[in-house]
C-alpha positions as CSV (number, residue, x, y, z in Angstrom):
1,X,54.7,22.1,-24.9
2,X,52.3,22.7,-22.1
3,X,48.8,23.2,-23.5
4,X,45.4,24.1,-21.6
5,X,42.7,21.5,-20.9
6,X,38.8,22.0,-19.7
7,X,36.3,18.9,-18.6
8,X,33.7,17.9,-20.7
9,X,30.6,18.9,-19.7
10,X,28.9,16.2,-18.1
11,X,25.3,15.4,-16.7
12,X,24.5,14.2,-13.3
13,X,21.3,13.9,-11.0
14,X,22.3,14.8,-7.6
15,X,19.7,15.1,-4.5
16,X,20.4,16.7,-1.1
17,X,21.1,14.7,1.9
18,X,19.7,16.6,4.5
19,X,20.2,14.4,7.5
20,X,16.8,12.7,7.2
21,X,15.5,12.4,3.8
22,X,16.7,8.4,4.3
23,X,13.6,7.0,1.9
24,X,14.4,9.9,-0.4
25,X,17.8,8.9,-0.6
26,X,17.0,5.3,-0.9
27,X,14.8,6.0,-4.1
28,X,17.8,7.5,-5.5
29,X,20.4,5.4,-4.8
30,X,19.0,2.0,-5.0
31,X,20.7,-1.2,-4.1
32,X,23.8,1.1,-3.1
33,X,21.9,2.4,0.3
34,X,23.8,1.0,3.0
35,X,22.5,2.8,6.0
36,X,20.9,6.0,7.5
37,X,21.2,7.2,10.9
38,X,18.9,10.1,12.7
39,X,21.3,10.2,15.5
40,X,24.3,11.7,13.7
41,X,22.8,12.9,10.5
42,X,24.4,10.6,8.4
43,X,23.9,8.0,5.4
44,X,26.3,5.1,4.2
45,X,26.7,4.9,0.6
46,X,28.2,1.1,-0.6
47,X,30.1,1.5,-3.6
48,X,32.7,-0.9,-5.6
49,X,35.4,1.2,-4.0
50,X,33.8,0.6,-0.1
51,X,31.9,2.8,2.2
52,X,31.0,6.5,1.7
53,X,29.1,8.7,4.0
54,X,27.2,11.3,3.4
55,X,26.7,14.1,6.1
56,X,23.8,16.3,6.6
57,X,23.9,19.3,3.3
58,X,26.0,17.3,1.4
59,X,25.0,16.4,-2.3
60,X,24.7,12.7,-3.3
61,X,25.4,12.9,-7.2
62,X,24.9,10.2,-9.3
63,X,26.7,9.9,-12.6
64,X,26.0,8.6,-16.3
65,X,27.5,5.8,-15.4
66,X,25.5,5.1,-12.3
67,X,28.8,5.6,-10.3
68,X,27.8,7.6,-6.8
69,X,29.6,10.0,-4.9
70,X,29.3,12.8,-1.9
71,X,30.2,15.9,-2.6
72,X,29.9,19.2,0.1
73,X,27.3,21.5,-1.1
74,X,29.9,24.7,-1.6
75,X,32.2,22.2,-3.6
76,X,29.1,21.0,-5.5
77,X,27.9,24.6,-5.9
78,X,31.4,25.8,-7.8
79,X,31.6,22.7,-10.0
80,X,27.9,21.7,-11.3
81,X,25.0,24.5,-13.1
82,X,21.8,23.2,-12.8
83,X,20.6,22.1,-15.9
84,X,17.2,23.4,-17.0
């Protein structure tokens, strides 16, 4: 039988990268910063599962678990609410 299924609602901090907010984005990801760089607008995330890089506009979210990931900021914008 093929039933329907929603996700849980879930809680995340996320900040915008915005292609220069490097100390911002430090703050906020800790120990996983990797690197930043003003030439190409981007910031290297290290992660248990290797490299990710943010680009300019894209959301950094942080899970509950502390996990972090990239997402674009349309993709973001169709999946999270802000929570008030």
């Amino acid at each position: 039988m093929i039933k329907k299924y929603r996700e849980k609602p879930i809680i995340v901090e996320a900040v915008q990268f915005d292609g220069g907010n490097f100390k911002e984005m430090e703050n906020f990801i800790g120990d996983a910063f990797s690197a930043g760089s003003y030439i190409t607008n981007t910031l290297s995330i290290l992660t248990p599962k290797g490299i990710i890089t943010a680009y300019a506009g894209d959301m950094v979210i942080k899970d509950s678990e502390g996990e972090i990931t990239t997402r674009p900021q349309d993709i973001f914008q169709k999946t999270y609410e802000e929570v008030k």
